[in-house]
C-alpha positions in Angstrom: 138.2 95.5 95.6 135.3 95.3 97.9 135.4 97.3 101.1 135.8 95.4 104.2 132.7 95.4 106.9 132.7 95.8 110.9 129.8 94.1 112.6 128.0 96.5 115.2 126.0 95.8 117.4 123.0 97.4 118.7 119.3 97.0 120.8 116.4 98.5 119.3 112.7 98.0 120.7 111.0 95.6 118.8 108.6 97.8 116.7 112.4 99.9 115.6 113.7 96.5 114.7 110.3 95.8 112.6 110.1 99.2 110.7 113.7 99.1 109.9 113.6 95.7 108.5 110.6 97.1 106.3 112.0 99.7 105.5 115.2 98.0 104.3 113.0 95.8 102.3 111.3 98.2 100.8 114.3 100.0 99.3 115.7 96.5 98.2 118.2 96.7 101.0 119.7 94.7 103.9 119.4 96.1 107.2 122.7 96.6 107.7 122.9 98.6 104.2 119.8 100.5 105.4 121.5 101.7 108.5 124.6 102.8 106.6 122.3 104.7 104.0 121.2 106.9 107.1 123.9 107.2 108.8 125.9 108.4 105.8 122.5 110.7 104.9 122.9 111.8 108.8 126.8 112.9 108.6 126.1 114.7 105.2 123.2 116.5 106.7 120.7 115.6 103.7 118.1 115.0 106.7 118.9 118.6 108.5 118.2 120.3 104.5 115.1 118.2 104.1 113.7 119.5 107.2 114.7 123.0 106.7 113.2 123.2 103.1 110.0 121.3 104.4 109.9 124.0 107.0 110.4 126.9 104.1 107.9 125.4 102.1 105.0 125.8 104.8 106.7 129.0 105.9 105.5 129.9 102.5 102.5 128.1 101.7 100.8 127.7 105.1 97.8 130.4 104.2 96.8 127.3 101.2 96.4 124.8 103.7 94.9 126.6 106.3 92.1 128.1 103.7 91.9 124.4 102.3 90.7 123.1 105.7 88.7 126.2 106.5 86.6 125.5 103.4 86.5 121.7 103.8 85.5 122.4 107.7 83.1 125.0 106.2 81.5 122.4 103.7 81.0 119.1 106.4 79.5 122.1 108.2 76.9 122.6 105.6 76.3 118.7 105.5 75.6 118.7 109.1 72.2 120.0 109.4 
């Protein structure tokens, strides 16, 4: 038995409206399922775990990037003369 829906109601500023209908589309959803999708995400706190384990994971890799962009800076340096 399917679940019954309540219609909300919300304004957005255009360019929200725009990316969440692309979005949507992109995930083969309606908006409405979209918006559900990340509210439910929200209230499980899968968006508060992905931030702390991005967070961990320059915590502990940080010195790779930065030495990645020192060498790149180092070598359009190099170029430059």
């Amino acid at each position: 038995m399917a679940k019954e829906k309540t219609q909300l109601g919300a304004r957005v500023d255009d360019d929200v409206a725009q990316l969440a209908r692309a979005r949507a589309k992109d995930r083969g959803l309606s908006v409405g399922d979209y918006i559900a999708s990340l509210v439910k995400d929200d209230a499980r706190g899968l968006r508060h775990r992905g931030l702390d384990a991005a967070r961990r994971f320059l915590d502990d890799h940080q010195a790779v990037f930065d030495e990645a962009e020192d060498a790149d800076r180092d070598t359009r340096g190099a170029h430059a003369a």
